[in-house]
C-alpha positions in Angstrom: -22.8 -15.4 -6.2 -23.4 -15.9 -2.4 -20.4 -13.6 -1.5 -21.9 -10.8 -2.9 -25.1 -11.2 -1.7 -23.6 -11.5 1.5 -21.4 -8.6 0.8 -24.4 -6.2 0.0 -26.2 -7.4 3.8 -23.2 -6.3 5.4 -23.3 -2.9 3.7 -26.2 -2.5 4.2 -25.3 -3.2 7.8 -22.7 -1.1 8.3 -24.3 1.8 6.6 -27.3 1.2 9.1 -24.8 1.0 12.2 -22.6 4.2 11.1 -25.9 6.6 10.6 -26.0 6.3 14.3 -24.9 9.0 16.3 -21.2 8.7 17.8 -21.8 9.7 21.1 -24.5 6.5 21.7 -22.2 4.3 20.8 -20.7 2.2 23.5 -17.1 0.3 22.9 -18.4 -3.0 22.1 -20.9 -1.2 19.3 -17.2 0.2 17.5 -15.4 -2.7 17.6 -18.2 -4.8 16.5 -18.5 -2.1 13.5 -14.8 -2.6 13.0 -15.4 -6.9 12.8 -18.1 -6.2 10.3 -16.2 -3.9 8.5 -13.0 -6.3 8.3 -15.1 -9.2 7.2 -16.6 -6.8 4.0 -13.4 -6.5 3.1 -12.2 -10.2 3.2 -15.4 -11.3 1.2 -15.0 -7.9 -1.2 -11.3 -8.7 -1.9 -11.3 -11.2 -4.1 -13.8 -10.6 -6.3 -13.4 -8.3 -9.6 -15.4 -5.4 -7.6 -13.0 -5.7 -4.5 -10.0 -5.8 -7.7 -11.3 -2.6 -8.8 -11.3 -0.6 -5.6 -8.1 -1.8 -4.6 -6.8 -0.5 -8.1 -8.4 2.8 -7.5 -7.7 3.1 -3.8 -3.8 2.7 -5.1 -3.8 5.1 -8.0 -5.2 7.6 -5.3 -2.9 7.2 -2.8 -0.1 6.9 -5.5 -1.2 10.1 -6.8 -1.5 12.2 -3.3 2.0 10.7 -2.6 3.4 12.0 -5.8 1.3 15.4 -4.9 3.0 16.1 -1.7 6.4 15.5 -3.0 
């Protein structure tokens, strides 16, 4: 249960950081947003909600490939 928990703080993070505008954003600010957004990922992966987008995000892109052929 702590991985989610700790997944929805950094969403809530990374939600807060992207409603910023662009241009005030420095270099460190986007790569930091990048190391947040990697380390969502790693917690969301394993669990059956991280299972589920992965599923979706692969019948999407399976279907846009089939689209374009």
């Amino acid at each position: 249960m702590l991985t989610i928990n700790v997944a929805v703080l950094l969403v809530v993070i990374v939600v807060l950081r992207l409603r910023r505008r662009t241009e005030a954003r420095s270099r460190f600010d986007e790569k930091m947003t990048v190391v947040i957004l990697l380390a969502l990922g790693v917690m969301l992966a394993p669990t059956e909600v991280g299972q589920g987008i992965a599923n979706f995000l692969g019948q999407l892109v399976n279907g846009v490939s089939k689209a374009n052929q």
